[in-house]
C-alpha positions as CSV (number, residue, x, y, z in Angstrom):
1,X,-133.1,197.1,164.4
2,X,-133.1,196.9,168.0
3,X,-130.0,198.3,170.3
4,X,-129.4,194.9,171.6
5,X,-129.4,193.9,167.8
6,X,-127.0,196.2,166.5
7,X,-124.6,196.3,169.5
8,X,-124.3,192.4,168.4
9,X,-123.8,193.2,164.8
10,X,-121.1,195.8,165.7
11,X,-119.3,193.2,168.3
12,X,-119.4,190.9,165.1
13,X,-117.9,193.6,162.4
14,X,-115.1,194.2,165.1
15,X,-114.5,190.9,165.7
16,X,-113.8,190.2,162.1
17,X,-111.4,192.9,161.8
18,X,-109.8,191.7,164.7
19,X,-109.6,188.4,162.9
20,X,-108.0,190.5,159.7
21,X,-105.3,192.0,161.8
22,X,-104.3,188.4,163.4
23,X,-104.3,186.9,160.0
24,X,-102.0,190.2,158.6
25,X,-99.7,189.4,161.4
26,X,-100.3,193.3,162.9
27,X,-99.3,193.5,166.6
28,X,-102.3,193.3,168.8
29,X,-101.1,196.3,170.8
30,X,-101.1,198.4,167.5
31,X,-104.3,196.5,166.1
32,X,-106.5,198.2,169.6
33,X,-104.7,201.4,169.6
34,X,-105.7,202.3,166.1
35,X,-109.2,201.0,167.0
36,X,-109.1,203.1,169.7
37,X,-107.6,206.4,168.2
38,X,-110.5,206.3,165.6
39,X,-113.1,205.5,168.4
40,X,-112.2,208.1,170.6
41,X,-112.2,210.5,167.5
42,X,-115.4,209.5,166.7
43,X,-116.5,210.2,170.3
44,X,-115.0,213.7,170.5
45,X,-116.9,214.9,166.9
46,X,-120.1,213.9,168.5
47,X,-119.6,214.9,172.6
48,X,-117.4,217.3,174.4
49,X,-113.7,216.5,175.3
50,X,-114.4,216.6,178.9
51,X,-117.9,214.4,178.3
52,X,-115.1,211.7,176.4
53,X,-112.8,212.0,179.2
54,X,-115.8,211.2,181.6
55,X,-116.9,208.5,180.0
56,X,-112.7,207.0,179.1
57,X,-112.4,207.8,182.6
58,X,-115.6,205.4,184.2
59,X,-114.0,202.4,182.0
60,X,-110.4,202.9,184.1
61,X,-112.5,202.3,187.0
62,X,-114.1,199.2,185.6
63,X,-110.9,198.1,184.2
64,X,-109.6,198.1,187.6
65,X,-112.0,196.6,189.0
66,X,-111.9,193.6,187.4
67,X,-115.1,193.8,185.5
68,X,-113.0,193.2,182.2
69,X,-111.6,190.1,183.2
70,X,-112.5,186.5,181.0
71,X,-113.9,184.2,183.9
């Protein structure tokens, strides 16, 4: 399977759980910060901290930037 593919597939797997958590009634701020704990996690086991900082660090500039934002 292609990138594009699989990046589609894994946009759909979240979205379903994101659908789970609605439906279990689980706060949406606690829903993305346990997505993002075990994310983040992930990253560390297979990059340096400071490579996962980088990288945490370049979507805070996005974020602020607006690119983010539904339109």
């Amino acid at each position: 399977m292609d990138e594009k593919k699989e990046k589609q597939l894994a946009k759909a797997i979240v979205q379903k759980a994101r659908s789970e958590c609605i439906d279990k009634k689980i706060d949406s701020h606690v829903a993305v910060s346990a997505f993002l704990d075990g994310v983040i996690r992930e990253l560390i086991e297979l990059n340096s901290e400071e490579k996962v900082a980088n990288f945490l660090e370049s979507f805070a500039k996005k974020v602020r930037m607006g690119l983010y934002n539904k339109k």
